[in-house]
C-alpha positions as CSV (number, residue, x, y, z in Angstrom):
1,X,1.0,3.2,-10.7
2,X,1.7,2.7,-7.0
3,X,-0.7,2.7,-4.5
4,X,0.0,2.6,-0.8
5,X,-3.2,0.8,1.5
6,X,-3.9,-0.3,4.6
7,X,-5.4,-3.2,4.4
8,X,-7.1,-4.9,7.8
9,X,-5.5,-7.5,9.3
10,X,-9.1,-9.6,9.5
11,X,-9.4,-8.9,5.6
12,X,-12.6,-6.6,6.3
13,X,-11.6,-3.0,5.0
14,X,-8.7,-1.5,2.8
15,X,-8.1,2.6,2.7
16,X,-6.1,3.4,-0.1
17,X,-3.6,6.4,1.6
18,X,-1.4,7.2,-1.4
19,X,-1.4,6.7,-5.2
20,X,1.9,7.7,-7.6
21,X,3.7,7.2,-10.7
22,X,6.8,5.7,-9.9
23,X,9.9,4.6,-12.2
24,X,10.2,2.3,-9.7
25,X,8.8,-1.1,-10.6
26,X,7.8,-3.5,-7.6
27,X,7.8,-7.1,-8.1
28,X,5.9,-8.1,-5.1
29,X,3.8,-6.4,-2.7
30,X,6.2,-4.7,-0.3
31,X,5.0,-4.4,3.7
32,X,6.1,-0.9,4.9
33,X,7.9,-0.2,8.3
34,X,9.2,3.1,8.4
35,X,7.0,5.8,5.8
36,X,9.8,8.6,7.1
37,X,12.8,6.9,5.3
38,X,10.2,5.4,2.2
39,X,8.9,8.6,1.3
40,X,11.5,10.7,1.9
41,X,10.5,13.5,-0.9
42,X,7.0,14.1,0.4
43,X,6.2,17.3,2.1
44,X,7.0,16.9,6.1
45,X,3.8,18.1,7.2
46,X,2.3,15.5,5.1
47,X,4.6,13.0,5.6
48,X,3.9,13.5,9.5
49,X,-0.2,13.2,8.9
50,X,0.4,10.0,7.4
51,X,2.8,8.7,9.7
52,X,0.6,9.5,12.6
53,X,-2.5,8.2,10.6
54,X,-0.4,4.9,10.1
55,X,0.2,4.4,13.9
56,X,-3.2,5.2,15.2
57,X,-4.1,2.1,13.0
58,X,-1.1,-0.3,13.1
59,X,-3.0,-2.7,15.8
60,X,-5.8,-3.3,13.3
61,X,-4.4,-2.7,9.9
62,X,-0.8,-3.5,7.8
63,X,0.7,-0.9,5.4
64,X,1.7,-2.2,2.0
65,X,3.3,-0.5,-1.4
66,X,2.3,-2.5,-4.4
67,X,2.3,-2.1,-8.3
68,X,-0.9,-2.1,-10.1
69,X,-1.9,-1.4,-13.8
70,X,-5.0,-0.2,-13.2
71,X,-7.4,0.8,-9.9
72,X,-9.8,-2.6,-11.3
73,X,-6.4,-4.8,-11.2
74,X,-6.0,-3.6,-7.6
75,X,-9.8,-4.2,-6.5
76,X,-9.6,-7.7,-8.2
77,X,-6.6,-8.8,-6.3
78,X,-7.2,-7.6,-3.5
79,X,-10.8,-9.7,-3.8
80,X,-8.4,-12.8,-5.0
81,X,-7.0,-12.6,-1.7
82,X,-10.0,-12.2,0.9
83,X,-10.8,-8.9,1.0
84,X,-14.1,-7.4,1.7
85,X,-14.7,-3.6,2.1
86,X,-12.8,-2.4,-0.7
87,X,-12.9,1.5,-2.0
88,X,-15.0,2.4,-5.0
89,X,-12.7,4.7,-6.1
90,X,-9.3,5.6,-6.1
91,X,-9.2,8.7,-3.5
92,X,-6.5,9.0,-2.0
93,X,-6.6,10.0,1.5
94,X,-3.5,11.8,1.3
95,X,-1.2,12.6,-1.6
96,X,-1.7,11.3,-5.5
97,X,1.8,12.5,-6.6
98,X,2.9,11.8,-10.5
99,X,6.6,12.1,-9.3
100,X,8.6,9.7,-7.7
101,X,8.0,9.9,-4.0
102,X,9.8,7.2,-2.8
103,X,13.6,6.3,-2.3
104,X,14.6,3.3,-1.1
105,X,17.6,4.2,1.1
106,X,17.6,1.6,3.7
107,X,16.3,-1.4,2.6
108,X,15.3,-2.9,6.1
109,X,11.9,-0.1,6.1
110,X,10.2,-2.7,3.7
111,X,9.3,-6.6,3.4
112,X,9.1,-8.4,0.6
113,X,5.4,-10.2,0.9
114,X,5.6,-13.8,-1.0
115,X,2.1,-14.5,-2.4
116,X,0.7,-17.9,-1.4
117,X,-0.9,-19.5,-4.4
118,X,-2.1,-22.6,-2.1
119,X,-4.5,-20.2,-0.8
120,X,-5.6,-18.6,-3.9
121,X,-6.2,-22.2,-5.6
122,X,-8.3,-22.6,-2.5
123,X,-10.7,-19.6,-2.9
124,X,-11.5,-20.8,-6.4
């Protein structure tokens, strides 16, 4: 499973906006730049919500795409890495899709995100 968050940039909240089932396997959590040429097989007037959604929160908030097994897997690592504020359930605010939503034409709308483990060794 998939889920597309926003996550704050002081580590204080995270708003899960999409969840789907994706043949698409992510190796790292991917920073998204552009949702109109990510999801390009959503509905337009849904893709346009969450575009606009997205911008009226880009100063506070980062948009990331990231593989998880299971909603606890994504509440524990998101914890690993700081976060407070995290939801207690897996609503999405705007789509939860079993298709593939997403097609990766132009590989400059995403970011690969290393993951530190010197702060994660820290937190322990």
């Amino acid at each position: 499973m998939q889920i597309l968050y926003l996550a704050r940039k002081d580590k204080r909240a995270v708003k899960i906006l999409g969840v789907c089932n994706s043949e698409t396997n992510l190796s790292h959590k991917l920073m998204v730049l552009d949702i109109d040429k990510i999801f390009a097989n959503l509905d337009e007037n849904l893709k346009f919500n969450l575009i606009n959604f997205s911008n009226q929160n880009k100063m506070d908030y980062d948009l990331f795409l990231q593989n998880f097994s299971s909603f606890d897997e994504f509440k524990i690592e998101l914890s690993r890495y700081g976060y407070k504020g995290l939801p207690n359930s897996l609503n999405a605010l705007f789509f939860t899709q079993k298709a593939d939503v997403h097609k990766f034409k132009d590989q400059s709308t995403i970011k690969m995100v290393q993951r530190n483990s010197r702060n994660l060794d820290r937190k322990k």
